[in-house]
N, CA, C and O atoms as CSV, one atom per row, in Angstrom:
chain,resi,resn,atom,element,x,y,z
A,1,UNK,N,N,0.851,-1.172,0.000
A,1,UNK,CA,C,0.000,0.000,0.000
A,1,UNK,C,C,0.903,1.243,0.000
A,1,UNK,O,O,1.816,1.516,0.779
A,2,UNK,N,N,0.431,1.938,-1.064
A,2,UNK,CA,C,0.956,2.975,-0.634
A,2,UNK,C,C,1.124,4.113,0.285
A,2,UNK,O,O,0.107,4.468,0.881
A,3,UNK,N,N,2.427,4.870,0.551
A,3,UNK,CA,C,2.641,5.817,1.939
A,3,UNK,C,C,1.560,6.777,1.628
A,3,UNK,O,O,0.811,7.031,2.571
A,4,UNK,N,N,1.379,7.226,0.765
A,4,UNK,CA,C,0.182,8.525,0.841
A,4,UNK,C,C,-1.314,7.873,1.420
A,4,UNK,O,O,-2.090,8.378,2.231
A,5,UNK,N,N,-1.418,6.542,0.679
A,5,UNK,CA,C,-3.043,5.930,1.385
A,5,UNK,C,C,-2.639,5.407,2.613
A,5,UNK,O,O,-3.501,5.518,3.485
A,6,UNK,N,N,-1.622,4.885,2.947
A,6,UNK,CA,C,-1.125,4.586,4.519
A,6,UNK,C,C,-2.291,5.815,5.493
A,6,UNK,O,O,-3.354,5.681,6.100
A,7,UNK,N,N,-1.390,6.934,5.204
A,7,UNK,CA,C,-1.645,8.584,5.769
A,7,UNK,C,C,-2.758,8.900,5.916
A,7,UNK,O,O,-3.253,9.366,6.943
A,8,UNK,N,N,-3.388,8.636,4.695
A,8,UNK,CA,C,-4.919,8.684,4.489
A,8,UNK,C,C,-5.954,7.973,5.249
A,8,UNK,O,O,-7.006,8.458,5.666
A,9,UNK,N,N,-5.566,6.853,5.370
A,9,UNK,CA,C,-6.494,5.683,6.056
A,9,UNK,C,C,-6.422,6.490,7.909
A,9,UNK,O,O,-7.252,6.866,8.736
A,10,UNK,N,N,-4.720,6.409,7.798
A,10,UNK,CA,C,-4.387,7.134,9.158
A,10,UNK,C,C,-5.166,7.790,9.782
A,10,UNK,O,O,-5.722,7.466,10.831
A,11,UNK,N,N,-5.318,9.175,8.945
A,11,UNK,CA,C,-6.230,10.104,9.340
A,11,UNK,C,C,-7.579,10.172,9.483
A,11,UNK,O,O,-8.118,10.997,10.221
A,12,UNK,N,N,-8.353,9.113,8.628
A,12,UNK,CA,C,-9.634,8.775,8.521
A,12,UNK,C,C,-9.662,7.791,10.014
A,12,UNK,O,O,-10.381,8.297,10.876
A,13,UNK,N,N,-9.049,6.598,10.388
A,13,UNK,CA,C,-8.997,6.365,11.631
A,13,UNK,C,C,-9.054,7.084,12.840
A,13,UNK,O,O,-9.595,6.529,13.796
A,14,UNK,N,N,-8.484,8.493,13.006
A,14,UNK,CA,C,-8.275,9.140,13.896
A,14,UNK,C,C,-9.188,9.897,13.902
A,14,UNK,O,O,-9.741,10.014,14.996
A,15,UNK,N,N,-9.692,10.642,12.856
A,15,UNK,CA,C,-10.922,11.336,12.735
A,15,UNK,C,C,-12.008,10.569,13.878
A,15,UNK,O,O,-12.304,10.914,15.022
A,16,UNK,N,N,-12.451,9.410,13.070
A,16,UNK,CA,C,-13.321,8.492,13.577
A,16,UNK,C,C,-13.225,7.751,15.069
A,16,UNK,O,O,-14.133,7.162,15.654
A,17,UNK,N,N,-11.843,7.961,15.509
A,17,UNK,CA,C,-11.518,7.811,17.072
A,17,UNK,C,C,-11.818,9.400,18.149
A,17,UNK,O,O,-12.189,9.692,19.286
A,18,UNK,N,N,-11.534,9.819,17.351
A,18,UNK,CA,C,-11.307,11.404,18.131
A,18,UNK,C,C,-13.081,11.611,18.074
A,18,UNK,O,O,-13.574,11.718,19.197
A,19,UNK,N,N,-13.650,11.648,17.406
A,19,UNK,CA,C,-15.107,11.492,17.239
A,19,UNK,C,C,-15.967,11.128,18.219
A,19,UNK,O,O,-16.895,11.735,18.753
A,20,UNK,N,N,-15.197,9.272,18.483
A,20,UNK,CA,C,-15.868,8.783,19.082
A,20,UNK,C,C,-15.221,9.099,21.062
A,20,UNK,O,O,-15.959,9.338,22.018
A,21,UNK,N,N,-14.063,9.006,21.077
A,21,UNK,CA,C,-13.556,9.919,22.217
A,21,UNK,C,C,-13.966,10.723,22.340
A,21,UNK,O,O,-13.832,10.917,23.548
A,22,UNK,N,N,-14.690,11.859,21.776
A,22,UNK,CA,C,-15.263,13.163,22.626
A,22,UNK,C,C,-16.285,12.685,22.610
A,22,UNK,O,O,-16.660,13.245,23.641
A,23,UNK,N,N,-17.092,12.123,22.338
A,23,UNK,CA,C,-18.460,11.549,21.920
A,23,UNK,C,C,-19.355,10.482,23.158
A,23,UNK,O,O,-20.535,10.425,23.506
A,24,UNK,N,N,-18.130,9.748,23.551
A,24,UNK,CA,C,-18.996,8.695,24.245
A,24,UNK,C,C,-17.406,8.224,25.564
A,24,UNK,O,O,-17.578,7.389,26.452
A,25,UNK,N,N,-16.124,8.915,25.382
A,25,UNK,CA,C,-15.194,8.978,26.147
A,25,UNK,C,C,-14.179,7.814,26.141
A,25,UNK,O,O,-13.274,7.638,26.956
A,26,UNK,N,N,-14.512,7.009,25.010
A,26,UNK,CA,C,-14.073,5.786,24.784
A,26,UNK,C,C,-11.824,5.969,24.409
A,26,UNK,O,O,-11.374,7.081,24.133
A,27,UNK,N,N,-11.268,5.243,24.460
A,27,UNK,CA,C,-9.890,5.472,23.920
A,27,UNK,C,C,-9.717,4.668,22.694
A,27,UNK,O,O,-10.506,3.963,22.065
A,28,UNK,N,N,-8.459,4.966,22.522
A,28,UNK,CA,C,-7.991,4.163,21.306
A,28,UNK,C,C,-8.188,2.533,21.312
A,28,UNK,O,O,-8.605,1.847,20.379
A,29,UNK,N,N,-7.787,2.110,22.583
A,29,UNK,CA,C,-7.892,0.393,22.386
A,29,UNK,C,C,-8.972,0.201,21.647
A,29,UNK,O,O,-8.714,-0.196,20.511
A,30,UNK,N,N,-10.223,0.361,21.926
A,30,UNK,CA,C,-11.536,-0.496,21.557
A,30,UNK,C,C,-11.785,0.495,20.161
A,30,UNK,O,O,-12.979,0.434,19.871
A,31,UNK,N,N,-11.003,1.413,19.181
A,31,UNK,CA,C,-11.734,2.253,18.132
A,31,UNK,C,C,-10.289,2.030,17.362
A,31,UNK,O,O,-10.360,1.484,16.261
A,32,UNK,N,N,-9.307,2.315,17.732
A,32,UNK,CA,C,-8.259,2.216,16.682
A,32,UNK,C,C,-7.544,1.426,16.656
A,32,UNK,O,O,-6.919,1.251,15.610
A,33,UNK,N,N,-7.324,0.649,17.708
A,33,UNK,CA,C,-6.320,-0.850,17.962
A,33,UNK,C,C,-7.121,-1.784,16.435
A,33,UNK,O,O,-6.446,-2.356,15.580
A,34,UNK,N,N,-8.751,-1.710,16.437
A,34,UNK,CA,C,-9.333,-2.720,15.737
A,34,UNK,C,C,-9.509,-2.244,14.109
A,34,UNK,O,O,-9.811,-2.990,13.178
A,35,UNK,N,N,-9.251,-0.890,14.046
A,35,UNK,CA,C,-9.023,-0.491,12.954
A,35,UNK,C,C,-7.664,-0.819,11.638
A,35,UNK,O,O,-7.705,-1.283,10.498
A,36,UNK,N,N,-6.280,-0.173,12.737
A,36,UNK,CA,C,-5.487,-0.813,12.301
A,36,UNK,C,C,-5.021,-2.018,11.872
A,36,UNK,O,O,-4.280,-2.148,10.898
A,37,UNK,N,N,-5.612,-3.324,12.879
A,37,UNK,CA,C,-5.175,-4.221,12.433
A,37,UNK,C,C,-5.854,-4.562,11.345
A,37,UNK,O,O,-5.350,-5.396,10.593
A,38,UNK,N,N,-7.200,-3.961,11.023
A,38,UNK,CA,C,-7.967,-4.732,9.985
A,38,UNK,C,C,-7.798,-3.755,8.534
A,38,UNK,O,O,-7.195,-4.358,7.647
A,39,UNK,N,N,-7.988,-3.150,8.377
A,39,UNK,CA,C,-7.422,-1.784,7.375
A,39,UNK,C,C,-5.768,-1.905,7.201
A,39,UNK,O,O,-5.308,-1.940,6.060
A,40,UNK,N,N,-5.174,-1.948,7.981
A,40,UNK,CA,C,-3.635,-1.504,8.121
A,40,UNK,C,C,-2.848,-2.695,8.206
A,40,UNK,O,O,-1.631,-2.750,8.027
A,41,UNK,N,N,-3.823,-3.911,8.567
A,41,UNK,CA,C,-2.677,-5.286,8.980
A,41,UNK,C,C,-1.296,-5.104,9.860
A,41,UNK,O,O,-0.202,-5.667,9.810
A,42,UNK,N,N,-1.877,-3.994,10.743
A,42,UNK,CA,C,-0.357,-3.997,12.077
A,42,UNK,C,C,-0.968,-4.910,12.678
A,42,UNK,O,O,-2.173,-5.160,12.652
A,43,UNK,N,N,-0.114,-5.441,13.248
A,43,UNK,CA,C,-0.075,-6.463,14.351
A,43,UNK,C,C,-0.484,-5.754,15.610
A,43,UNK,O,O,-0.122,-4.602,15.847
A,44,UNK,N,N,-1.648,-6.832,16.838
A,44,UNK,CA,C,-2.016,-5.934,17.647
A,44,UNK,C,C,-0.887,-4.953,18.451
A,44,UNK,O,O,-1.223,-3.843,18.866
A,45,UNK,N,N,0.284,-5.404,18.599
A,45,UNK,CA,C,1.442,-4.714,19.278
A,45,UNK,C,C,1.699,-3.529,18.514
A,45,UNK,O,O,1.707,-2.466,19.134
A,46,UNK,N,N,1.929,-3.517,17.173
A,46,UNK,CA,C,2.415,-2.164,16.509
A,46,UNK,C,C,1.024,-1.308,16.759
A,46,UNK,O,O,1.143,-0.237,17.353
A,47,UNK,N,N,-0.940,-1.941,16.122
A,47,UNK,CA,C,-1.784,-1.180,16.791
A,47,UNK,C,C,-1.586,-0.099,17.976
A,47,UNK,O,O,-1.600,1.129,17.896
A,48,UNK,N,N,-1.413,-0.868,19.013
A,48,UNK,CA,C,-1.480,-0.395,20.844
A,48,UNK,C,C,-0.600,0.755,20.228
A,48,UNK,O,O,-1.046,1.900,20.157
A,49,UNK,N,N,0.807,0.388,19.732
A,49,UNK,CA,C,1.303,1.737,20.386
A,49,UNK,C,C,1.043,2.777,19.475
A,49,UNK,O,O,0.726,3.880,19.919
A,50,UNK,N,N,1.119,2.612,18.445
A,50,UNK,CA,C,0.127,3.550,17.134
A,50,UNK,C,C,-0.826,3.965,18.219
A,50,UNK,O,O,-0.417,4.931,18.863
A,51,UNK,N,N,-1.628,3.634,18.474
A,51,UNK,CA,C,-3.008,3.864,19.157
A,51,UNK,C,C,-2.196,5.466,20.331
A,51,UNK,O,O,-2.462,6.665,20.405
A,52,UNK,N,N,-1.251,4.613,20.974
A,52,UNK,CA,C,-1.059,5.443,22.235
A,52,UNK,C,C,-0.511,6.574,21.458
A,52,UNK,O,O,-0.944,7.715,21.617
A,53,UNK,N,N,0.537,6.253,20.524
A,53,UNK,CA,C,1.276,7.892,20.217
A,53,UNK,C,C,0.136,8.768,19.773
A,53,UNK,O,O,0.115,9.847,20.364
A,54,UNK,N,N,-1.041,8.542,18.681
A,54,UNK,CA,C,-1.769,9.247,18.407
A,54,UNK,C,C,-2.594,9.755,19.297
A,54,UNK,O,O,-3.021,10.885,19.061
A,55,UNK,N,N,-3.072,8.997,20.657
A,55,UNK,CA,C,-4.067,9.892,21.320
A,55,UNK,C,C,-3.854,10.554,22.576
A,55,UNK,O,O,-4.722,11.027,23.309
A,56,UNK,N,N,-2.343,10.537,22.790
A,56,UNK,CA,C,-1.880,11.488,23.708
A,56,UNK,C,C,-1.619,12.522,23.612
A,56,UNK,O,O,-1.319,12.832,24.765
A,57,UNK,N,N,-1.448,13.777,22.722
A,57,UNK,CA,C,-2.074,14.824,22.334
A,57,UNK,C,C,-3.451,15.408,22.274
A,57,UNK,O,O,-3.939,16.265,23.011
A,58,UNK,N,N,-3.844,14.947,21.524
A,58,UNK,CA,C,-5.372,15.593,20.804
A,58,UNK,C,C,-6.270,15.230,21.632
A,58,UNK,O,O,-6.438,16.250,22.300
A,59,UNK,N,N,-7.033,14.363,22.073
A,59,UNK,CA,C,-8.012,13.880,23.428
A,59,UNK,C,C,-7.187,15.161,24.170
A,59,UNK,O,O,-7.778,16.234,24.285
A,60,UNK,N,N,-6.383,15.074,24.459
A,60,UNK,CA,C,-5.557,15.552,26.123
A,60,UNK,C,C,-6.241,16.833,26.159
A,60,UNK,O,O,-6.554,17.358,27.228
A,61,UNK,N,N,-6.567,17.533,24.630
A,61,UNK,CA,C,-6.551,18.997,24.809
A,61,UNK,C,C,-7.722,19.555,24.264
A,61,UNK,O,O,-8.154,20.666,24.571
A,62,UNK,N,N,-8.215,18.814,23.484
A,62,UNK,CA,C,-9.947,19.539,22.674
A,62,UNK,C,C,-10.530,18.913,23.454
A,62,UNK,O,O,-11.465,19.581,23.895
A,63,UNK,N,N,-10.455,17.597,24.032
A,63,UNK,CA,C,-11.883,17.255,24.024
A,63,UNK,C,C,-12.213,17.492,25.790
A,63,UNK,O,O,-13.324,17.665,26.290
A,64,UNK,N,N,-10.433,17.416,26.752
A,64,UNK,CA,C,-10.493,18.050,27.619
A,64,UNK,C,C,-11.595,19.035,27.863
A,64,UNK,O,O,-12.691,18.898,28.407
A,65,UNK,N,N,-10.699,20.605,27.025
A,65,UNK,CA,C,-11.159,21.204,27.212
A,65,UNK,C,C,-12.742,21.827,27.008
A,65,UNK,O,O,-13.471,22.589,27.644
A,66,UNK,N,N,-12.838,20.976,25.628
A,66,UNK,CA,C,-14.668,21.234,25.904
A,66,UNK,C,C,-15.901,20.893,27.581
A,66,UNK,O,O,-16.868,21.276,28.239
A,67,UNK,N,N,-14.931,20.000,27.435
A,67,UNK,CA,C,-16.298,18.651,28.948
A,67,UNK,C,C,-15.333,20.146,30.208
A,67,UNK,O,O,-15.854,20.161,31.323
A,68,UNK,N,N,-14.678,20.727,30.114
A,68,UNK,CA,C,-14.054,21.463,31.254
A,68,UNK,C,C,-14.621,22.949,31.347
A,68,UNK,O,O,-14.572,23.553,32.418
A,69,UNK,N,N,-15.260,23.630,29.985
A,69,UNK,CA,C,-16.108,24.394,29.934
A,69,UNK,C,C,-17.253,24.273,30.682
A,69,UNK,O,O,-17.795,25.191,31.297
A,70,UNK,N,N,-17.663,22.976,30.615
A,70,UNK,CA,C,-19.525,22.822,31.374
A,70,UNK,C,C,-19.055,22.469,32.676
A,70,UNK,O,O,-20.018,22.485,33.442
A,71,UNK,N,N,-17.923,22.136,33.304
A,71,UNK,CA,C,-17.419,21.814,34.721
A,71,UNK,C,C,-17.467,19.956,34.634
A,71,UNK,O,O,-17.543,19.179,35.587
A,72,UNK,N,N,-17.390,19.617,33.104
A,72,UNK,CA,C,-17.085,18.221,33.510
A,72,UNK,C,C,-16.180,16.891,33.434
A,72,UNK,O,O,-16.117,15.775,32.917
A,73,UNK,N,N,-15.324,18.052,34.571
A,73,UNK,CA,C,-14.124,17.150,34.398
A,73,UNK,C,C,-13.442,17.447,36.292
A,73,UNK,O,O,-13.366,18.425,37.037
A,74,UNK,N,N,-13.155,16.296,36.365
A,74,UNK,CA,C,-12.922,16.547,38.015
A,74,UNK,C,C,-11.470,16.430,37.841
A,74,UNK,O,O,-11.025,15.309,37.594
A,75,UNK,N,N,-10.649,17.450,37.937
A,75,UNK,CA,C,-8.939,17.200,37.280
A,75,UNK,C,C,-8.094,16.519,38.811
A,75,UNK,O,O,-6.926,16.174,38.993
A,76,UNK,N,N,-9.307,16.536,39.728
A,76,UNK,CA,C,-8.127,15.664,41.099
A,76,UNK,C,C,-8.135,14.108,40.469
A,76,UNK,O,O,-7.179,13.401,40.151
A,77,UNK,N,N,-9.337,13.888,40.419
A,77,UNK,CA,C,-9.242,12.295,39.540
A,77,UNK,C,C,-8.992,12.262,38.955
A,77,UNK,O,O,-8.720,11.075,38.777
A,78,UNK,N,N,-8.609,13.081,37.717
A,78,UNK,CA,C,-8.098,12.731,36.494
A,78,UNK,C,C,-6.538,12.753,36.573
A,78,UNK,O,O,-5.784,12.111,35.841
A,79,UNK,N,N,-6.231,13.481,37.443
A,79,UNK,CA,C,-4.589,14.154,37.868
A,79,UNK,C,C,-4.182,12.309,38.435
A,79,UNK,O,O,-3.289,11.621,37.942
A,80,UNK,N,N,-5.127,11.882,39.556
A,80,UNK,CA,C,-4.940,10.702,40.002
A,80,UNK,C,C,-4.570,9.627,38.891
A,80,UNK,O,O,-3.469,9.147,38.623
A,81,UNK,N,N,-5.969,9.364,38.255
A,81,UNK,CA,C,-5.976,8.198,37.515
A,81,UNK,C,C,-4.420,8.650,35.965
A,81,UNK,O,O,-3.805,7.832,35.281
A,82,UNK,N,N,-4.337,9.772,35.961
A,82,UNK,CA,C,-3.108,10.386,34.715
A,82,UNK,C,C,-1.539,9.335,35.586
A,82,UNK,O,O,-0.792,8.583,34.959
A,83,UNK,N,N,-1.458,9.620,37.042
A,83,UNK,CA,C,-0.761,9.156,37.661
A,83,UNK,C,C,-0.133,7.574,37.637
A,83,UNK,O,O,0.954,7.001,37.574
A,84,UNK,N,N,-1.910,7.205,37.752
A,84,UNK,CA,C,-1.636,5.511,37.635
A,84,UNK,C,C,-1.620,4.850,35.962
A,84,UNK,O,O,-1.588,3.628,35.816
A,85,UNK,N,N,-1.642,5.673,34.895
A,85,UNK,CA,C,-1.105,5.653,33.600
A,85,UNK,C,C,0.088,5.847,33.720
A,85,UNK,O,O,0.818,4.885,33.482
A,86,UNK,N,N,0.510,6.719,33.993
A,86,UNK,CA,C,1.958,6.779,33.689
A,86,UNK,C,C,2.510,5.657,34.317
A,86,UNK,O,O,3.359,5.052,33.663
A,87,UNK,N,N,2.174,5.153,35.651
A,87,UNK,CA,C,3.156,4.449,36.485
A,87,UNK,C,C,2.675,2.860,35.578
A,87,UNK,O,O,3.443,1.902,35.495
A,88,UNK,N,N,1.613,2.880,35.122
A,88,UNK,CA,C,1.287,1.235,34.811
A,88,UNK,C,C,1.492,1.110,33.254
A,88,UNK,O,O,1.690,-0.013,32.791
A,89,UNK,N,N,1.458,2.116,32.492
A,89,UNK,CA,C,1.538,1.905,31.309
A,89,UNK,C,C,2.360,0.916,30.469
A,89,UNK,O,O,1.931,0.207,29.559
A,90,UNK,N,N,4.146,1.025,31.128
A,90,UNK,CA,C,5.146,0.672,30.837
A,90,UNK,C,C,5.254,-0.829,31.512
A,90,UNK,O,O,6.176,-1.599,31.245
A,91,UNK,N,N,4.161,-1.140,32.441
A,91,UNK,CA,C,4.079,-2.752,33.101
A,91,UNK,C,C,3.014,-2.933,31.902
A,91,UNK,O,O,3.285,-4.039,31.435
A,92,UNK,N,N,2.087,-2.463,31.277
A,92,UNK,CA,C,1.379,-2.719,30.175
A,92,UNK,C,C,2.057,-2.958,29.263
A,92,UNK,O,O,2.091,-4.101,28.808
A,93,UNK,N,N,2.766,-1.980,28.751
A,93,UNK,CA,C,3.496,-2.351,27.232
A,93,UNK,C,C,4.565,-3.138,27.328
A,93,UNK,O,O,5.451,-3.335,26.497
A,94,UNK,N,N,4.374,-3.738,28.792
A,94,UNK,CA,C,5.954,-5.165,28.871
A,94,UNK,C,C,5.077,-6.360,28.187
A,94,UNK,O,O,5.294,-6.876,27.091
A,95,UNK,N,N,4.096,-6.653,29.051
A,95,UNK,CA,C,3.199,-7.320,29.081
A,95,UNK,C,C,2.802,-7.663,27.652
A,95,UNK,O,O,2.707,-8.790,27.166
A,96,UNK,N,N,2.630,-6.716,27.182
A,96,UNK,CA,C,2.097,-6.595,25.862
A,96,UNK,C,C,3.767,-7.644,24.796
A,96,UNK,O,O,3.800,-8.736,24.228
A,97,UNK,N,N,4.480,-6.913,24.943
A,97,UNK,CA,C,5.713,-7.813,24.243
A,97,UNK,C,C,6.246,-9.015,24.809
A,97,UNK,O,O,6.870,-9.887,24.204
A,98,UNK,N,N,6.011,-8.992,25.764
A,98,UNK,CA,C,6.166,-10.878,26.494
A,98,UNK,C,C,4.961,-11.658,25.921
A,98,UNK,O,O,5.133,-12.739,25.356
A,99,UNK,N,N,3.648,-11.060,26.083
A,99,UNK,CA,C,2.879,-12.244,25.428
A,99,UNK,C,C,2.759,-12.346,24.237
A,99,UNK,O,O,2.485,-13.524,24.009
A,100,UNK,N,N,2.805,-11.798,23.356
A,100,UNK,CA,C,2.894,-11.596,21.941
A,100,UNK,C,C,1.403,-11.432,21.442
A,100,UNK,O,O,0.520,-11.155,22.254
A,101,UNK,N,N,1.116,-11.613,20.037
A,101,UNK,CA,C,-0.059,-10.762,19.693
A,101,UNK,C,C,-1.044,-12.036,20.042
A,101,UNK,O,O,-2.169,-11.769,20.463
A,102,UNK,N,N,-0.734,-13.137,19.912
A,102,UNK,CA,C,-2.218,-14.286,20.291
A,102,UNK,C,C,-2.872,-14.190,20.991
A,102,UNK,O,O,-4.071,-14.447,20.884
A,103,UNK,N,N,-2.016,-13.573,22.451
A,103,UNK,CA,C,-2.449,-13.263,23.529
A,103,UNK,C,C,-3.150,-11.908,23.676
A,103,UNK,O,O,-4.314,-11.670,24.001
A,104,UNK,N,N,-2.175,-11.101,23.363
A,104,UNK,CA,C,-2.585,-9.606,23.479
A,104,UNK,C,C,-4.406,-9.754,22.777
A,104,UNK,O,O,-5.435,-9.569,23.427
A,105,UNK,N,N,-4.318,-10.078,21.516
A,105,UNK,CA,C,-5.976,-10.334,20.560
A,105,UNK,C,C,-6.723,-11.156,21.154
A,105,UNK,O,O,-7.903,-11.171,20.804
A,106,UNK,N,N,-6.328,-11.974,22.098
A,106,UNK,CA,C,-7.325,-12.767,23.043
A,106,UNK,C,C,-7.779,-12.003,23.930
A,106,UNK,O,O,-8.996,-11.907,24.091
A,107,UNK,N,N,-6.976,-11.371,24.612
A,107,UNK,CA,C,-7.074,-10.723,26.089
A,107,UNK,C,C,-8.118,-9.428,25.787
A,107,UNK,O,O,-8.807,-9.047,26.733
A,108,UNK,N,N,-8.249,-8.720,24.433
A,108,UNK,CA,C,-8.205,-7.707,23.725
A,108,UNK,C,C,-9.958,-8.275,23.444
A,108,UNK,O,O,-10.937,-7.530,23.479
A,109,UNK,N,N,-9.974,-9.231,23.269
A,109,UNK,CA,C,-11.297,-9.657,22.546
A,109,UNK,C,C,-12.402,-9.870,23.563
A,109,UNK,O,O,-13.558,-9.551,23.285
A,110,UNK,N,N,-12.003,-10.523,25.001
A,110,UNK,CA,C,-12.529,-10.729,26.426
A,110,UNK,C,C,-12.454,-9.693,26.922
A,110,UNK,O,O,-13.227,-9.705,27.880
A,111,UNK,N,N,-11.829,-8.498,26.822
A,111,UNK,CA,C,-11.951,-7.114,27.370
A,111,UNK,C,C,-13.470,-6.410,26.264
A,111,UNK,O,O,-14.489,-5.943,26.772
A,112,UNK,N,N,-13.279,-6.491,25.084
A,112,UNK,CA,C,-14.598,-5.968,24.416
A,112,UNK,C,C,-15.908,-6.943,24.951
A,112,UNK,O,O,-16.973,-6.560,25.433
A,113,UNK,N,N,-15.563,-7.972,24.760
A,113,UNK,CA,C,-17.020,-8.977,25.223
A,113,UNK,C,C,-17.633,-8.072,26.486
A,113,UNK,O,O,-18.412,-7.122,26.552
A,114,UNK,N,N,-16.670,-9.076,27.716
A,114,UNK,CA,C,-16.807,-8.610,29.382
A,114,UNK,C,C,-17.643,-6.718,29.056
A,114,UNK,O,O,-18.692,-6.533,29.673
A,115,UNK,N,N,-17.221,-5.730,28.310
A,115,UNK,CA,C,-17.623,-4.504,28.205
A,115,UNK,C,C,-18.876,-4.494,27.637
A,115,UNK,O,O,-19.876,-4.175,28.281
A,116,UNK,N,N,-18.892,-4.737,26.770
A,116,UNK,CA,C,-20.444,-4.848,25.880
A,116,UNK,C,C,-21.407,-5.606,26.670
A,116,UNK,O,O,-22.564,-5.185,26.647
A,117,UNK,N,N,-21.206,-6.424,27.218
A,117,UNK,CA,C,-21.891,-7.497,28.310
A,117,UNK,C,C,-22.493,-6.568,29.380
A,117,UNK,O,O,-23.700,-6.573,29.619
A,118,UNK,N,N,-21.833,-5.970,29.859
A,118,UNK,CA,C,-21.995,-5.068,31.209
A,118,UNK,C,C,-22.989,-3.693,30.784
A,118,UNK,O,O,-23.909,-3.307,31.504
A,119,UNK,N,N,-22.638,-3.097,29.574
A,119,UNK,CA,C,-23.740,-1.875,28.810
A,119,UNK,C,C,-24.420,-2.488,28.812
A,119,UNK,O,O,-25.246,-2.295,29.704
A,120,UNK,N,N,-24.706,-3.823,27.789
A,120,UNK,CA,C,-26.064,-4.210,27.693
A,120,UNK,C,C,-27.300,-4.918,28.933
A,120,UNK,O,O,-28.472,-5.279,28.834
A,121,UNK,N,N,-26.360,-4.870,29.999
A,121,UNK,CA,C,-27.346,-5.858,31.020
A,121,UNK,C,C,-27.685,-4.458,31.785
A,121,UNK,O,O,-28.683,-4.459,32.507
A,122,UNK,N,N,-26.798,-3.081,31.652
A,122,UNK,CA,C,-26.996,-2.261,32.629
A,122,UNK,C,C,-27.703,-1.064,31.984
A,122,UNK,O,O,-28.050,-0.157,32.739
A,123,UNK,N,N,-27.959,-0.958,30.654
A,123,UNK,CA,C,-28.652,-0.058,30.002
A,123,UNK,C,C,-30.396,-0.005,29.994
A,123,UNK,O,O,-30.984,0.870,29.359
């Protein structure tokens, strides 16, 4: 494929993540991890971190700041839970390269189930 439709697809992914992140508060795992691999054929490992470089900027700062206009954003918890990202992330992305992708797309697939399971019994 070519680098210009690479870019393209790229951006159409992110559009459609950033969308759904301001939208319903969701992250990259469950909107762009499943994109890439299926559009892009990265492997779930190259996904994740694709996923992470792209949405640590942009979430951080539009969509912040909109929900922070109406007062809805509590920045002690968020300051908290920002905390326990940083400190767990890097036990995540070990994790992630010790088990390799069979695992990671298993673990990945029982994390969407277990989620959808829980909206739908609690909606």
């Amino acid at each position: 494929m070519a680098t210009s439709a690479i870019l393209l697809i790229g951006l159409l992914i992110g559009g459609i993540a950033g969308t759904l992140a301001g939208l319903l508060g969701i992250g990259g795992g469950i909107v762009i991890v499943p994109m890439l691999t299926s559009f892009l054929g990265f492997s779930p490992s190259k996904a994740i971190g694709t996923s992470l470089a792209a949405m640590l900027l942009p979430v951080g700062v539009m969509a912040v700041w909109r929900y922070a206009q109406e007062g809805n954003v509590d920045f002690r918890v968020a300051g908290m839970m920002a905390l326990g990202i940083f400190l767990m992330a890097l036990v995540g992305a070990n994790a992630n390269m010790a088990l390799g992708s069979a695992w990671v797309s298993r673990i990945f697939g029982m994390l969407l189930v277990g989620v959808g399971i829980k909206f739908l019994l609690t909606a």
